[in-house]
C-alpha positions in Angstrom: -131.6 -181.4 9.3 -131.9 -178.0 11.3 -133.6 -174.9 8.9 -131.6 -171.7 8.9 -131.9 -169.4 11.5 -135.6 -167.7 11.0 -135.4 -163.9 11.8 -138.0 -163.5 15.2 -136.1 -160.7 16.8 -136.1 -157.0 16.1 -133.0 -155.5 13.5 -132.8 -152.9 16.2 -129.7 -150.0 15.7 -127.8 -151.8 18.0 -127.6 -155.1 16.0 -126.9 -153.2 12.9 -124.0 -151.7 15.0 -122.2 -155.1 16.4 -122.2 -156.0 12.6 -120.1 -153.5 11.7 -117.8 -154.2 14.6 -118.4 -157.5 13.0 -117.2 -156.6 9.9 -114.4 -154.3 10.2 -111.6 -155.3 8.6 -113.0 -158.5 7.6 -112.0 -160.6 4.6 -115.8 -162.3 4.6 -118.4 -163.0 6.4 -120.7 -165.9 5.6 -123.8 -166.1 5.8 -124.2 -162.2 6.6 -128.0 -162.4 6.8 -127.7 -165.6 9.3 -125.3 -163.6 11.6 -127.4 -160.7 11.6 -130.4 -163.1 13.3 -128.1 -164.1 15.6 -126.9 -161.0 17.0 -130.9 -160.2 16.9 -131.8 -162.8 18.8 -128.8 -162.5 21.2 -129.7 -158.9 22.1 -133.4 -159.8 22.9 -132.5 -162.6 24.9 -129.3 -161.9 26.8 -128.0 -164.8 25.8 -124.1 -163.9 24.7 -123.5 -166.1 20.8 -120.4 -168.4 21.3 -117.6 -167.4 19.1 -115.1 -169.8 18.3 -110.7 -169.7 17.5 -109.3 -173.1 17.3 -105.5 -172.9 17.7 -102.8 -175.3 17.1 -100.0 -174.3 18.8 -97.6 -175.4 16.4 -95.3 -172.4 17.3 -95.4 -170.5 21.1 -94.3 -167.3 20.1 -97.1 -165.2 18.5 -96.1 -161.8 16.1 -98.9 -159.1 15.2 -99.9 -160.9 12.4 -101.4 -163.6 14.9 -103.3 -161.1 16.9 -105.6 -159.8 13.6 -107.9 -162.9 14.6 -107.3 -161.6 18.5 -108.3 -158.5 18.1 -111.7 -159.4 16.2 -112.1 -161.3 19.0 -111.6 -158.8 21.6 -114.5 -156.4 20.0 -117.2 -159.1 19.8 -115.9 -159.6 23.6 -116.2 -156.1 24.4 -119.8 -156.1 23.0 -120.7 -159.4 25.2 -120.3 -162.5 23.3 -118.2 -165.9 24.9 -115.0 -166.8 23.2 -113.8 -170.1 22.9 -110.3 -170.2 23.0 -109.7 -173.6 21.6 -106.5 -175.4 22.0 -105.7 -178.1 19.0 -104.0 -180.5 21.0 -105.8 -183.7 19.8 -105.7 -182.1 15.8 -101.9 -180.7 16.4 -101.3 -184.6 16.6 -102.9 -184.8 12.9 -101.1 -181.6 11.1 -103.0 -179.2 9.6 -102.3 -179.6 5.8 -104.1 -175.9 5.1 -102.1 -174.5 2.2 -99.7 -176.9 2.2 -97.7 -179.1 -0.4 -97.0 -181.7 1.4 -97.6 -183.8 5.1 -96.9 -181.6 8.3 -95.1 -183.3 10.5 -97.3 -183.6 13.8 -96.4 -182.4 16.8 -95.6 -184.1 20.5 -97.8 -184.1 23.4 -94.9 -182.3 25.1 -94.5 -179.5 22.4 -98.0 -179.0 22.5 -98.6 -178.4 26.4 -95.6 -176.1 26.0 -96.5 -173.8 23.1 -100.4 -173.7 24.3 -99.4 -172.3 27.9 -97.2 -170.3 26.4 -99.6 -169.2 23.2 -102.5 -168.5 25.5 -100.5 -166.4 28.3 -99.4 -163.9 24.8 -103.4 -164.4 23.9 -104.3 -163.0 27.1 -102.7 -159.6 26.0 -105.5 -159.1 23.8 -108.2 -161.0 25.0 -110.6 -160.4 28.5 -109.8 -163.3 30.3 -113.1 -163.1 32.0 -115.0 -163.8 28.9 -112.8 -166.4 27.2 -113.6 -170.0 27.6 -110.3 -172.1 27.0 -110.8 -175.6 25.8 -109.1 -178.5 24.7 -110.5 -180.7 21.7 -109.1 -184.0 22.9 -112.0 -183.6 25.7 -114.6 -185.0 23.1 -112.1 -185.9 20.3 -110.1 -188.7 22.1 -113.5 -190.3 23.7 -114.5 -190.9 19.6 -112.6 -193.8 19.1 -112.5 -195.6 16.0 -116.2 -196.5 15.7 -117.1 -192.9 16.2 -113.9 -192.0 13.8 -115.8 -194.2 11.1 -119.0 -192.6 12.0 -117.8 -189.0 11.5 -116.0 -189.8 7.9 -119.2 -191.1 6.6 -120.7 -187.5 7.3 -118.3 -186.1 4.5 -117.3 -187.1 0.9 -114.0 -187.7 -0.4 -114.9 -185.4 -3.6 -115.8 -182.5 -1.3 -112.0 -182.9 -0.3 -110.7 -182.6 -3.3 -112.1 -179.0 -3.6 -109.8 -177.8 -1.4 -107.2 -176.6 -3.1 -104.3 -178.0 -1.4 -105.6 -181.1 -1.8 -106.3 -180.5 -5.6 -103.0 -179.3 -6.4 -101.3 -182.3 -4.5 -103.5 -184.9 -6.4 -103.1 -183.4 -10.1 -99.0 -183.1 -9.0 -98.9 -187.0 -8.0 -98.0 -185.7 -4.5 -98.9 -188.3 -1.7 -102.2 -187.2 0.4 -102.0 -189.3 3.4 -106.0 -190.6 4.7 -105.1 -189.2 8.0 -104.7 -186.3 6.3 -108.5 -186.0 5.5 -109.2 -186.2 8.9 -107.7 -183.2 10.1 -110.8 -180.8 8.9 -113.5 -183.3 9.8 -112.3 -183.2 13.2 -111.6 -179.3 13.3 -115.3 -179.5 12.0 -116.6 -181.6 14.7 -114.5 -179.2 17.6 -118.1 -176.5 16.0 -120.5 -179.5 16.8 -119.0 -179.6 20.1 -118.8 -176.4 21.3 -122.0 -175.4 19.5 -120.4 -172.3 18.1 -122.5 -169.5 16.2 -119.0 -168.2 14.3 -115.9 -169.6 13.9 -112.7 -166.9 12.9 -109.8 -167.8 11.2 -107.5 -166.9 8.3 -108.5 -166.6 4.7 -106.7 -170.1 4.3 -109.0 -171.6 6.6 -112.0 -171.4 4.5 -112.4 -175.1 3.8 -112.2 -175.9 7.7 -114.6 -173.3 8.6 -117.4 -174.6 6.1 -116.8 -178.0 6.8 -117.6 -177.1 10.8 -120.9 -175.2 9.2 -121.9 -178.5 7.0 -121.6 -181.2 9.8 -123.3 -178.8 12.5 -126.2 -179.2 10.4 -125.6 -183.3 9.5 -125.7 -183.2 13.6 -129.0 -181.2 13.8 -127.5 -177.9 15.0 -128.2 -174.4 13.4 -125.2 -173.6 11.5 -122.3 -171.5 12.6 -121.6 -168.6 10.4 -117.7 -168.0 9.5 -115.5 -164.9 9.5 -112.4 -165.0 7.8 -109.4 -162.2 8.7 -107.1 -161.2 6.1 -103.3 -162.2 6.1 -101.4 -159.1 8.1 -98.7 -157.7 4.9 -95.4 -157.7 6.9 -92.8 -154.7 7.0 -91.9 -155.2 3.4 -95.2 -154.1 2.5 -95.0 -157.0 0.0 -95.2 -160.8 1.6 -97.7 -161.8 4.7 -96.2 -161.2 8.2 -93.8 -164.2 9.2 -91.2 -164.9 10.9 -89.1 -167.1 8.6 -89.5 -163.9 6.0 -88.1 -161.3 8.9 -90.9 -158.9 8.1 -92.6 -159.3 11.5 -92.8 -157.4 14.9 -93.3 -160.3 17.6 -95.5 -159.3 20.8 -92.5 -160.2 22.9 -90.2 -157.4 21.2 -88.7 -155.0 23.9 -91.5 -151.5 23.7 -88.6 -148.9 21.2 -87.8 -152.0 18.9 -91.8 -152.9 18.2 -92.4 -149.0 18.2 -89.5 -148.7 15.8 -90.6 -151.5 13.3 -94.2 -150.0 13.2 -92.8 -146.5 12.6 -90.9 -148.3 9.8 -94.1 -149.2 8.0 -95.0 -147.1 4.6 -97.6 -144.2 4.9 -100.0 -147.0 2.6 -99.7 -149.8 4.7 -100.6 -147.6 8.3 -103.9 -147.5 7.5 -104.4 -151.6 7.1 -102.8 -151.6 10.6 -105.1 -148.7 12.0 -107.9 -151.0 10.9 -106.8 -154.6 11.5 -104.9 -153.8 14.9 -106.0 -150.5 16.4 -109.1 -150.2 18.6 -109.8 -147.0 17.2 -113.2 -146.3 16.0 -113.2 -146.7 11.9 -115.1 -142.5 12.1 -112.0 -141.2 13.7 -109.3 -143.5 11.4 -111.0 -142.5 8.3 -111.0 -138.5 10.0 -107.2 -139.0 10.1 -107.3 -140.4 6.6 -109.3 -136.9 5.3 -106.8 -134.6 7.7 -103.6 -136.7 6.2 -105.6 -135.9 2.8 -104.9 -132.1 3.3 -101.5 -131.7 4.4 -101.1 -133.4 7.8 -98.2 -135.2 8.4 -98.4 -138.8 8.3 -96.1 -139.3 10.6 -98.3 -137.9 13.7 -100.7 -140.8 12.4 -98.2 -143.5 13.4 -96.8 -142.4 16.3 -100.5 -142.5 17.3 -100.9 -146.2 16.3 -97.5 -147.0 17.2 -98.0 -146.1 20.8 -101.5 -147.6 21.2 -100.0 -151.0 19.8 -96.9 -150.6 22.7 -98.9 -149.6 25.7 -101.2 -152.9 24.8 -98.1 -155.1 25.1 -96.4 -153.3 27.4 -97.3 -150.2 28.9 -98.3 -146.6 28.6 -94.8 -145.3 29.8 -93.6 -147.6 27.8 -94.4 -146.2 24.7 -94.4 -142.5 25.6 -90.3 -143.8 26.4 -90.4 -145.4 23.4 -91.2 -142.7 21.6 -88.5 -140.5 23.7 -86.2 -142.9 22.2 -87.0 -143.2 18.7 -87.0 -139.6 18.7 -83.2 -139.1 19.9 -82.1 -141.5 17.9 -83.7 -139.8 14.6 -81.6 -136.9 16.1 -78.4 -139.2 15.5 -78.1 -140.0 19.3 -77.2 -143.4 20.7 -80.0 -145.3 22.6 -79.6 -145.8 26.1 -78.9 -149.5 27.4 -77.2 -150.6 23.9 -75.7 -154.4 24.0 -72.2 -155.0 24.8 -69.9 -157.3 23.2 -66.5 -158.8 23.1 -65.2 -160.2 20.4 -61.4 -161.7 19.5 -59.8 -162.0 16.2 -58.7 -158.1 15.4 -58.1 -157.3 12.5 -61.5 -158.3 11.8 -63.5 -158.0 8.6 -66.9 -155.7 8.8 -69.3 -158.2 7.5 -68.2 -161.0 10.2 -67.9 -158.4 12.7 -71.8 -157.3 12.3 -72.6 -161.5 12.3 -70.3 -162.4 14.9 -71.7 -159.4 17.1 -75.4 -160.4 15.7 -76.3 -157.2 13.9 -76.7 -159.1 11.2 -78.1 -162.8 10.4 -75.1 -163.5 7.5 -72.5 -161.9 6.1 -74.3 -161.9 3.0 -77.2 -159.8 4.9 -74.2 -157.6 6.6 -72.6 -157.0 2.4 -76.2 -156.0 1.4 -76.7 -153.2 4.6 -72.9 -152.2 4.3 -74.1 -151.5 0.5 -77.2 -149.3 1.2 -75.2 -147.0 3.4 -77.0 -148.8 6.3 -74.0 -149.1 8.8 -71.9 -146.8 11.1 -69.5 -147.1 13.3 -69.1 -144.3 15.8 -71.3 -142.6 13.7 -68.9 -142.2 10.5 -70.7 -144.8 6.9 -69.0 -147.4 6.3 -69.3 -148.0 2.6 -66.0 -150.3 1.6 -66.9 -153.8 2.2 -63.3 -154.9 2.8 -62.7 -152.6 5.6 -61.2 -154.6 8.7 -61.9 -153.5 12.4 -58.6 -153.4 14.2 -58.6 -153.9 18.0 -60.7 -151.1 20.3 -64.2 -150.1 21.6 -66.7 -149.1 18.9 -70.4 -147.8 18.4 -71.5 -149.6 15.6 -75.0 -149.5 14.1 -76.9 -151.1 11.7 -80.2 -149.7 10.2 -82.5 -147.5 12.5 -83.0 -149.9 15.7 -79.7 -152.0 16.0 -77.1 -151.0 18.0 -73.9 -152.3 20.2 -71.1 -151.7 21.7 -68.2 -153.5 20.3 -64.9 -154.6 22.1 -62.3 -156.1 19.4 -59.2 -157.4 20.7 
């Protein structure tokens, strides 16, 4: 068994420094005293720590809840450590069963090369290329076999899996755990022996898989890694975690006004978890803006400032000074520039299929609820009567803030 880390290096200001870029924002950080003789020893010796995301790509689009583990990774970049970007194609084939009530369907080779190319090019927005390390875990997973399978599950106890909670709920509930199951953290554990990583990132529901990696690091005679876990980004609700089957989010991929016009949407409360889990700002001048918002300034100025530094990362800088431009008019009541155009048949046409058939809306049911809260115009004028039918002509019609087109009913 390898001892923990013995402190040999000096706590210079410097260390004390990259662990409060460590820090910020973090959900936890364990063990706090082992990373801090790591980033001591690192300084002395030059030698950059090896940081560590594993990825599934069970999804290729990524929104800005994603990038809260990104960005973490882009400051302990910035202050010289490796990233490991690491690619899950051998555990995507497993399923991660992380906070789940029942089996994840696995993925295909083929959906896995697509979404990791496509995941890591998104990645790339955030991360310096230059120091990021991509790998793949079916370099050392496939080349286990079964007798090395066999060997690995005998490094871990079944009753240690059952204190995850997933796992505890589904047994007490008589809901089937499949054994391949089990294997799923063992191996995202073994990806740490592998790769020899000093942390390993994830979400606050990948606890279980981080310790695991920390526990058979030290079966295998390694010092352990220490773990960081990142809070869950709260979508635009302000209420659930970001996520695309919720429609809270604001993907990376969003044209520059419609991601600046979600983040202006956010409430005055919920800037500030943004300024510190997706800005680069330093925390001194965030929590100066906090003071200055304090004693009368507006808020708004605040968010402008994080929306644009969020755009020109994704996009541009002219893109967000436009984007702002446009959000702007359109607060003024103007009509953005470029809206979409449709056609659409069937006049006289009720309002509520008109905004879904047009997609303004997702459902009809959706279209009632924004025709309800005053949310839609049509060259400019409320609508407010639900059974209102569109007869044939050319119309502005908006929905909300951001959505706009051009409608052609005939």
């Amino acid at each position: 068994m390898t001892a923990k880390p013995e402190q040999k290096f000096p706590l210079t200001p410097d260390v004390f420094e990259a662990l409060e870029i460590t820090k910020r924002g973090c959900d936890e950080l364990l063990v706090e005293a082992d990373w801090l003789v790591k980033l001591a020893r690192s300084q002395a010796t030059k030698i950059p720590l090896r940081i560590k995301l594993g990825l599934d790509p069970t999804a290729p689009d990524i929104h800005l809840g994603h990038t809260v583990v990104l960005n973490k990774l882009r400051q302990l970049q910035d202050i010289g450590h490796t990233v490991i970007f690491l690619i899950g194609d051998f555990t995507s084939m497993i399923g991660d069963p992380s906070g789940r009530n029942a089996t994840r369907p696995p993925l295909s080779a083929e959906e896995i090369a697509i979404n990791a190319e496509t995941y890591y090019k998104q990645a790339s927005l955030v991360l310096d290329p230059e120091k990021t390390e991509v790998r793949y875990n079916s370099e050392w997973c496939d080349p286990l076999g079964a007798r090395g399978m066999i060997q690995l599950a005998a490094k871990y106890t079944v009753a240690r899996m059952l204190e995850r909670d997933d796992f505890t709920k589904r047994y007490r509930g008589g809901i089937p755990i499949s054994v391949h199951e089990f294997l799923y953290p063992l191996m995202q554990g073994y990806d740490s022996v592998a790769l020899k990583s000093d942390l390993e990132l994830g979400g606050t529901d990948q606890k279980f898989n981080l310790l695991v990696g920390r526990e058979l690091q030290r079966e295998y005679g390694q010092e352990p890694q220490c773990i960081l876990t990142m809070p869950l980004l709260v979508g635009l609700d302000g209420i659930e975690k970001m996520s695309k089957s919720k429609g809270n989010y604001i993907g990376i991929r969003e044209s520059a006004n419609e991601m600046f016009g979600k983040l202006m949407s956010i409430s005055d409360e919920l800037m500030w978890e943004y300024f510190t889990l997706l800005s680069f700002r330093p925390i001194a001048e965030i929590d100066l803006m906090k003071q200055e918002v304090s004693v009368g300034r507006n808020p708004r100025d605040c968010k402008v400032l994080l929306g644009q530094e969020i755009v020109a990362r994704f996009h541009s800088q002219v893109a967000a000074e436009n984007a702002l431009e446009d959000f702007n008019h359109r607060a003024k009541g103007g009509i953005p520039d470029g809206i979409p155009e449709v056609s659409l048949g069937g006049a006289p046409l009720g309002i509520a299929s008109l905004l879904k058939m047009a997609g303004l809306a997702p459902s009809t049911t959706e279209a009632n609820r924004n025709i309800e809260q005053n949310g839609v115009r049509i060259d400019g004028v409320v609508i407010s009567d639900k059974t209102i039918k569109v007869k044939s002509g050319t119309y502005v019609v908006q929905v909300g803030k951001r959505r706009f087109a051009k409608i052609t009913l005939s």
